[in-house]
N, C-alpha and C positions, 0 to 999 in steps of 0.2 A: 504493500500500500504506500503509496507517495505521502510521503511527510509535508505538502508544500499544500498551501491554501489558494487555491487559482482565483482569488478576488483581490477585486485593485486596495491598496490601503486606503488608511481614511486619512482627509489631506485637507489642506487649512480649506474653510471652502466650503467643502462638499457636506453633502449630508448626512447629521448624522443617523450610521445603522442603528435598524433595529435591538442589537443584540452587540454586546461588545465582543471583541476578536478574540481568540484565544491569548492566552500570553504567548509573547516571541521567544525564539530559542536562540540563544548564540549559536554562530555556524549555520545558519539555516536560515536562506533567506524567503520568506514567504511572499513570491512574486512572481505569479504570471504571468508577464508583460507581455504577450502574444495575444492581440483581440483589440478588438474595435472600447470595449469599456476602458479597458487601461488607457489607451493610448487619448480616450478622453479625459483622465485622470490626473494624465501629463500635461495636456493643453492647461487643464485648470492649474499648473501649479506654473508653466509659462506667464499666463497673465498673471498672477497672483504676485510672479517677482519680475514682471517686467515693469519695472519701475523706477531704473536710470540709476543701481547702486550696486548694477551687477558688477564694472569693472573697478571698482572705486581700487585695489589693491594689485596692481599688473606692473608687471615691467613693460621696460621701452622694448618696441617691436626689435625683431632682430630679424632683415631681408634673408641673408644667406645664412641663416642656421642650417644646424646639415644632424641627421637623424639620431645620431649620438650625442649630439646637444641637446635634442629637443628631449631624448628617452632621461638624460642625467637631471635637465632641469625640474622634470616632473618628481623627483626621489625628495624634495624637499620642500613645504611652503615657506620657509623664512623668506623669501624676495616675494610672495604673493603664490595664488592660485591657478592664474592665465599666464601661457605666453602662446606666441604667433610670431610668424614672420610677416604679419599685416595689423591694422589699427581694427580692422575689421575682425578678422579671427582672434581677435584678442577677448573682443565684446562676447566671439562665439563662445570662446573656452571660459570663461566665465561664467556665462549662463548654463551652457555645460555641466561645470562643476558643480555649481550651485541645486540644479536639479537634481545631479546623480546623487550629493549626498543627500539631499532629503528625499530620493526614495527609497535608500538606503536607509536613513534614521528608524523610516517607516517599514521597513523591512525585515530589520535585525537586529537585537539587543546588542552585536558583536561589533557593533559600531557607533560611536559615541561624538557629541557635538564637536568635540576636538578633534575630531579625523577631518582629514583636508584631503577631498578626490581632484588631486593638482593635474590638469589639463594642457596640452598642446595641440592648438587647432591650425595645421597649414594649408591655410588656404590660395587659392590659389585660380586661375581663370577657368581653368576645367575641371580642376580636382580639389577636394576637400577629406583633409586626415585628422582623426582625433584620436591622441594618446594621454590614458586616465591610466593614472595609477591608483590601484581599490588596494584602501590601507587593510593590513591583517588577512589578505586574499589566500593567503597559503593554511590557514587557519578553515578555514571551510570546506563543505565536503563538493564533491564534482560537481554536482548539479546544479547548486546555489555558485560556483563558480561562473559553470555557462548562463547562469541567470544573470548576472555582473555583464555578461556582454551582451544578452541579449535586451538588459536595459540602456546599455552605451549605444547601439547601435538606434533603437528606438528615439533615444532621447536628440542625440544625432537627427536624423528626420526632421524632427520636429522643430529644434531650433532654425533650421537651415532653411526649413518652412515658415517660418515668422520673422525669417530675416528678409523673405523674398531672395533670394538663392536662385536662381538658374538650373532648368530642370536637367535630367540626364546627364551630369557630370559625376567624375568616377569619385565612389565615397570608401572609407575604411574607417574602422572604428580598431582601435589596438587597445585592449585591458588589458595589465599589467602589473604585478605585484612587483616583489623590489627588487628579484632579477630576472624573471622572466614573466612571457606573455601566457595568460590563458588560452587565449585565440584573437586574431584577426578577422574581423571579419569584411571582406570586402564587396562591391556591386555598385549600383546604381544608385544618386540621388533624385525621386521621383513623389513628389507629393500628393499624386493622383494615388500612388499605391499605398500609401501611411494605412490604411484599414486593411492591409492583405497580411495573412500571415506572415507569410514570407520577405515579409519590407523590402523586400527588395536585396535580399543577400545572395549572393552569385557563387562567392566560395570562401573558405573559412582556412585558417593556414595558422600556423605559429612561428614562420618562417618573416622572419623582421626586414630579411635584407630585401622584399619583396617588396617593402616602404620607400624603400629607396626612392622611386620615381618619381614618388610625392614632392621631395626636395628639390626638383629640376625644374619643377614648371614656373610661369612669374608671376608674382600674386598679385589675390584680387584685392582691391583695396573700394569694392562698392560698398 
């Protein structure tokens, strides 16, 4: 029997259920994010902190970061939560961040207001990369791992879709704990698909040097 509760959390906002949720478990993340409710779940927590305080904490853009900058910078928040190699994907990795851990908060007792999910968004005219490192990621069991990406990659979407974003450019979402990747996940960014299962994921890899290309393109700074 699955230990995992396939309903969206309860999120500033929203209404409250009938019935209070079970208590959380450390290790165990109870999140579905695969469906049309969650992904409304998300929207509401988009508006809720779009509110112009997402990047208040970022460093200065950095044009020619190159992939081992971008994976070292995320190991630490002392300098902030975002960074980008654009003004634009700075806003993205912030917003980013900011949602992953609150649906994480809302997810798992094994992660706590002081964990920082530090983001790298390279954006760029065709393509769009986001690297999150999920604090304590090795601490959790498989499944709630792949739930870690399978919420980065959703969340991803969505932001990209509220930034107004250009459809069909190449997307990857990379989770990360503090040396290696859970998975990659790569495909399409298509806001016509946000309700499909499948989001739009084309293929999945742990293979980082396949980021590489993400670093060549010239960014988008809309």
């Amino acid at each position: 029997m699955s230990q995992y509760i396939q309903t969206p959390p309860q999120l500033p906002g929203a209404q409250m259920p009938a019935a209070l949720p079970p208590k959380k478990k450390s290790g165990c993340l109870k999140l579905g994010l695969i469906g049309g409710v969650i992904f409304l779940a998300v929207m509401i927590l988009v508006t809720i902190f779009n509110n112009g305080d997402d990047v208040a904490s970022i460093n200065p853009v950095e044009p020619t970061v190159t992939l081992a900058q971008a994976e070292k910078s995320i190991l630490s928040s002392r300098e902030g939560v975002a960074y980008s190699n654009s003004e634009a994907g700075q806003a993205l990795a912030a917003r980013f961040s900011k949602l992953f851990k609150e649906a994480a908060l809302e997810g798992t007792d094994a992660i706590k207001d002081s964990h920082e999910f530090i983001t790298h968004c390279q954006l760029n005219e065709n393509s769009a990369l986001f690297l999150v490192h999920v604090p304590k990621l090795r601490k959790f069991d498989k499944e709630s791992k792949e739930r870690f990406c399978e919420i980065g990659w959703l969340i991803a979407q969505t932001v990209l879709a509220e930034n107004g974003t250009k459809t069909n450019i190449e997307l990857a979402v990379g989770v990360k704990g503090l040396a290696l990747y859970q998975n990659i996940y790569f495909g399409k960014f298509d806001p016509n698909n946000l309700l499909e299962e499948s989001q739009g994921v084309t293929s999945k890899s742990t293979d980082s040097s396949l980021l590489e290309d993400f670093f060549k393109g010239s960014s988008n700074e809309q």
